[in-house]
C-alpha positions as CSV (number, residue, x, y, z in Angstrom):
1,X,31.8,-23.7,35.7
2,X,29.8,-26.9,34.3
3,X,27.2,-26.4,31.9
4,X,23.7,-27.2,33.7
5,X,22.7,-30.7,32.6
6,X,20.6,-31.5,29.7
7,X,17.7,-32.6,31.7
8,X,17.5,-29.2,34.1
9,X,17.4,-27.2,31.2
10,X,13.6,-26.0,29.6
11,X,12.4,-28.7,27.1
12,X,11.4,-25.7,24.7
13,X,13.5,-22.5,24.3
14,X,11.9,-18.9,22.9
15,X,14.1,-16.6,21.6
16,X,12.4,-13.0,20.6
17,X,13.8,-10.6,18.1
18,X,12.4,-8.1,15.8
19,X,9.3,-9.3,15.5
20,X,10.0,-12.8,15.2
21,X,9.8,-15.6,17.8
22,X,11.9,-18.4,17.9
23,X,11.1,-21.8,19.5
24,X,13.3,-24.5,19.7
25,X,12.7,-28.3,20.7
26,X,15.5,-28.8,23.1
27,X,15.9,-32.3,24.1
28,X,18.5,-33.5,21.8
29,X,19.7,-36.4,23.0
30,X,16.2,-37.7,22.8
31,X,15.3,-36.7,19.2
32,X,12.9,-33.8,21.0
33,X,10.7,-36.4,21.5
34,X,6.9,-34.6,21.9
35,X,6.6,-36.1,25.1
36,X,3.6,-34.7,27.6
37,X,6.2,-31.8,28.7
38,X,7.3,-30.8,25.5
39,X,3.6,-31.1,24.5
40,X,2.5,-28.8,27.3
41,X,5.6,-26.4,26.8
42,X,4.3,-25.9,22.9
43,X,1.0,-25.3,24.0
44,X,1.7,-22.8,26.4
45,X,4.3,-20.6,24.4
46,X,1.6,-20.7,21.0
47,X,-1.2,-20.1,23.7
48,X,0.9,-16.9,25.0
49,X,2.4,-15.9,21.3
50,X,-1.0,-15.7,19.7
51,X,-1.8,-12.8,22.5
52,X,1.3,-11.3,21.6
53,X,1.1,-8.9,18.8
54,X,4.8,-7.4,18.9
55,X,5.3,-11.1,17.4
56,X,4.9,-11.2,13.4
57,X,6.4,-14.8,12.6
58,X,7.2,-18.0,14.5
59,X,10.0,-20.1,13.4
60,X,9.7,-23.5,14.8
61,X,13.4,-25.3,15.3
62,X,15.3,-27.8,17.4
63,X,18.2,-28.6,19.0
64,X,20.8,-31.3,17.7
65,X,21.0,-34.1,14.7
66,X,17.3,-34.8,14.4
67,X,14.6,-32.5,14.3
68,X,11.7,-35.0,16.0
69,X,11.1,-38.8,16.2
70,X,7.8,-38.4,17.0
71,X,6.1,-39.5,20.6
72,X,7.7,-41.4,23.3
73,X,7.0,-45.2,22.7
74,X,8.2,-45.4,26.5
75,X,5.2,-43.0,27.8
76,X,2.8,-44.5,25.3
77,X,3.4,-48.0,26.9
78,X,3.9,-46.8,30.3
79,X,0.3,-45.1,29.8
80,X,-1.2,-48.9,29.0
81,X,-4.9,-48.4,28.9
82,X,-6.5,-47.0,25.3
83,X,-8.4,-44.2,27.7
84,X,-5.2,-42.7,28.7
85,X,-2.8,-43.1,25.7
86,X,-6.6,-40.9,23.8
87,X,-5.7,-38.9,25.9
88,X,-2.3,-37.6,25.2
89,X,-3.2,-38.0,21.6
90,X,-5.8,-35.0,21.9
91,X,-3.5,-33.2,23.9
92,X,-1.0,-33.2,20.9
93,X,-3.9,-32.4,17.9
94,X,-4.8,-29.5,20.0
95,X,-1.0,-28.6,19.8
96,X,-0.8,-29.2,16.4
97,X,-4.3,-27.1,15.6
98,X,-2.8,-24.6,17.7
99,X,-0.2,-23.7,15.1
100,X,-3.0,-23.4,12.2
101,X,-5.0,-21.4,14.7
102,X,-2.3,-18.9,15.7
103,X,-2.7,-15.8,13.4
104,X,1.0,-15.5,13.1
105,X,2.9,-17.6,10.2
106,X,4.8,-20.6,11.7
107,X,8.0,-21.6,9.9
108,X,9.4,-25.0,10.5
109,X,13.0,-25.3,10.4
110,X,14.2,-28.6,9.7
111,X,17.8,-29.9,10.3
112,X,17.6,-33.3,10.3
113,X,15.4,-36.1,11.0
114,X,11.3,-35.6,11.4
115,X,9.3,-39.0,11.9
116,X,5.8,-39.9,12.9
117,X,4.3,-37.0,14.6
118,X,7.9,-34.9,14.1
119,X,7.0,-35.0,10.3
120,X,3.2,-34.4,11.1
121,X,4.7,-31.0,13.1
122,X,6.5,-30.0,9.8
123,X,3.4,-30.7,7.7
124,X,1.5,-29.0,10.3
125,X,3.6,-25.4,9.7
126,X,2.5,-23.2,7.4
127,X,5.7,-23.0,5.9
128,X,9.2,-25.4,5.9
129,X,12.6,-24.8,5.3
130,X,14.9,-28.1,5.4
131,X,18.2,-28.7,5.3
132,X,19.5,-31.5,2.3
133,X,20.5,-33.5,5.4
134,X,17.1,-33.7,6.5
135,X,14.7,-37.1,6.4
136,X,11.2,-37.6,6.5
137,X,9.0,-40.8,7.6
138,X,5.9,-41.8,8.8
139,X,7.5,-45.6,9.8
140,X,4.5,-46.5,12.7
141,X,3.3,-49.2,10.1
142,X,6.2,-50.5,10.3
143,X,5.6,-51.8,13.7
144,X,1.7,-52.0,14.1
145,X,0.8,-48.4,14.7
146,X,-0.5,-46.7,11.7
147,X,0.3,-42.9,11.6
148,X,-3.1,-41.8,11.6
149,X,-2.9,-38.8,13.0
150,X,0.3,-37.7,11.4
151,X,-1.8,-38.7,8.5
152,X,-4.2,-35.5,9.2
153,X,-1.6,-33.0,8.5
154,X,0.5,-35.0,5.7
155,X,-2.5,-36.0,3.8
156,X,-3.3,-32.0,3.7
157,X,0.2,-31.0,2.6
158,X,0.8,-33.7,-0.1
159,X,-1.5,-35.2,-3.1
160,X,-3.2,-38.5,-1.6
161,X,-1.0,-41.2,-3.7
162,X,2.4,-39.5,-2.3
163,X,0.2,-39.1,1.5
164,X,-0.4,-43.2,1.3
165,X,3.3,-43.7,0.0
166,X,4.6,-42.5,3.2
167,X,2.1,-43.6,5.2
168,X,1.7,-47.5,3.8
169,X,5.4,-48.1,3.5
170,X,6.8,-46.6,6.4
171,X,9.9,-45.5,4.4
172,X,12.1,-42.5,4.5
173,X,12.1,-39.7,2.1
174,X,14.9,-37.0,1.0
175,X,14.1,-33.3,1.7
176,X,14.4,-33.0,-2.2
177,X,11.7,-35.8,-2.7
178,X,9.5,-34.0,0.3
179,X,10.1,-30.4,-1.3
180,X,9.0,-32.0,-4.7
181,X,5.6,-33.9,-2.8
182,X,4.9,-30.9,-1.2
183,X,5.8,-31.2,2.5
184,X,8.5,-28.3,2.4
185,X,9.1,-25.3,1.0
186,X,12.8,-24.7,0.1
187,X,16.0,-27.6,0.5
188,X,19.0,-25.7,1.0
189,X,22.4,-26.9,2.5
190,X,23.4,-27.1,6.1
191,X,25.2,-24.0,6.5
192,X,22.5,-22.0,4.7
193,X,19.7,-23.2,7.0
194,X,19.6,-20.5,9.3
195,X,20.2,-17.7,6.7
196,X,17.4,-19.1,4.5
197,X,14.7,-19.5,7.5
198,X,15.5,-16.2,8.8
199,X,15.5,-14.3,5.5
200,X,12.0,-16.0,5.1
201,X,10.5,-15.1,8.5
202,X,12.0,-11.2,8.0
203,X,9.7,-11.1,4.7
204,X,6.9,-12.6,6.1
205,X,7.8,-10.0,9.5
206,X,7.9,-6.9,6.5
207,X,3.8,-7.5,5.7
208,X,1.1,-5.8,7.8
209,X,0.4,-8.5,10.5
210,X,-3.4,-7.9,10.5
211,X,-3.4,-8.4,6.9
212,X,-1.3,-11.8,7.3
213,X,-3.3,-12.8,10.1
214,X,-6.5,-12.7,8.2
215,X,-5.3,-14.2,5.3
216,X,-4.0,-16.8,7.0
217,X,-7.4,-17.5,8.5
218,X,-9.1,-17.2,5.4
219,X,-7.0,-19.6,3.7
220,X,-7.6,-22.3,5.7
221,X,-11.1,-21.8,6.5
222,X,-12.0,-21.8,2.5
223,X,-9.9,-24.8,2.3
224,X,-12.8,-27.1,4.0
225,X,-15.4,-25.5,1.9
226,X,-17.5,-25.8,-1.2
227,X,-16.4,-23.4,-4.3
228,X,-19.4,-21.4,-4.0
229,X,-18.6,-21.1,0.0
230,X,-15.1,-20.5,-0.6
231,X,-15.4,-17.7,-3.1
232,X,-18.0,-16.0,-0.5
233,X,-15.5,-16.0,2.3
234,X,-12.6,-15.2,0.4
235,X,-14.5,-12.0,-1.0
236,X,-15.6,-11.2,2.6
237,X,-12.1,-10.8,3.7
238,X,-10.5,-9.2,0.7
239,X,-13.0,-6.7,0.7
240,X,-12.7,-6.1,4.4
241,X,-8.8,-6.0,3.7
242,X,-9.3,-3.0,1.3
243,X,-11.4,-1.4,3.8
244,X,-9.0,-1.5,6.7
245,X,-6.2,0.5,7.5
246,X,-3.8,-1.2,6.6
247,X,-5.1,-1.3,2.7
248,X,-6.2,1.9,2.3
249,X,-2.4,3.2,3.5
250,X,-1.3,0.2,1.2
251,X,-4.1,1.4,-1.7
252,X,-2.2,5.1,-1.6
253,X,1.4,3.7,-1.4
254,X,0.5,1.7,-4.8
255,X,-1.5,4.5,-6.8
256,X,1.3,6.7,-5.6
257,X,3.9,4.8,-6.6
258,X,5.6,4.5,-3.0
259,X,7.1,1.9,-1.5
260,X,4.2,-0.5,0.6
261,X,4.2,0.7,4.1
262,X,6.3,-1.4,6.1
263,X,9.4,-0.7,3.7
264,X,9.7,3.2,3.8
């Protein structure tokens, strides 16, 4: 029996296991290009994974070489007027605020190539794991269309001189150089990809989600806010973290000398 062809198959596979959901960009042959389906198909599966609180982590991967070249230059110009190609560029912010918004961690995993709005995903993702193999570039000034938006996400990740490095010159960088800048986490080799995102998400997975979920809500939030501000939030939620019940069983574990809850 033939396997069903590329194109009949879903743009964007989810895999579920033990607490961790796994999405994968699955139109290799086209770089998983974000496209207005595989923009939908992310929006729908964070929409229904942020209601779903079996789920602890997200790791976000894709199929083939590259990882994601970014949006389809085809659609853009097929789109012609500025109205309509505004258009598909909110569509693809809302995805990528989406990710920030979801109170689970996202992981990217990164294989291989991320341009343009591939390596504004990456930066988007609360965490990155990339293999040595993998590139990074923000190339649209190359050819008249400055990243701007992937600029949102990058120019949050990395300080601004290596931000307008990738953005002015359009040139590649190593996963090395983009784990030293600041846009991934870890660089490991190819074979150790999987082992590595996994053994990241499972730790992540171990930690009480309402805790994790209202930290990770809390960081960003003080991130766009004055010291003073900041510093009032952040004591708002560690307080209210001490007084839930997941710190108080946490509190007891400690003074007790237990292990934390979620490792008994």
């Amino acid at each position: 029996m033939s396997a069903q062809p590329q194109a009949q198959q879903p743009v964007l596979l989810r895999e579920d296991r033990d607490g961790i959901a796994t999405l994968t960009l699955n139109r290799p042959a086209r770089m998983n290009l974000l496209t207005t389906e595989m923009l939908t198909a992310l929006q729908e599966s964070f929409d229904a994974i942020g209601k779903n609180k079996d789920i602890r982590v997200v790791i976000l991967a894709a199929a083939g070489k590259g990882f994601c070249a970014g949006h389809d230059l085809k659609e853009i110009k097929a789109l012609g007027d500025q109205a309509k190609i505004a258009a598909l560029f909110t569509q693809c912010s809302r995805m990528m605020m989406s990710v920030q918004n979801l109170p689970q961690p996202v992981i990217a995993k990164v294989q291989g190539a991320a341009a343009a709005a591939g390596a504004q995903l990456v930066a988007q993702c609360d965490l990155a794991v990339a293999s040595d193999a993998a590139r990074f570039v923000t190339s649209g000034v190359t050819w008249g269309f400055f990243c701007s938006t992937p600029g949102v996400a990058i120019g949050r990740n990395l300080q601004r001189k290596h931000a307008m490095e990738m953005l002015l010159t359009g040139e590649p960088i190593s996963a090395q150089r983009a784990m030293e800048w600041g846009l991934v986490n870890k660089v490991v080799a190819a074979d150790a990809l999987d082992g590595e995102t996994l053994s990241l998400a499972q730790t992540i997975a171990s930690k009480p989600p309402g805790t994790v979920a209202a930290g990770k809500r809390a960081f960003y939030r003080q991130m766009d806010l004055d010291l003073p501000r900041a510093y009032a939030l952040a004591g708002e939620v560690i307080s209210s973290s001490f007084a839930h019940e997941e710190g108080k069983d946490g509190m007891e574990a400690f003074i007790a000398k237990r292990p934390p809850p979620g490792k008994r």
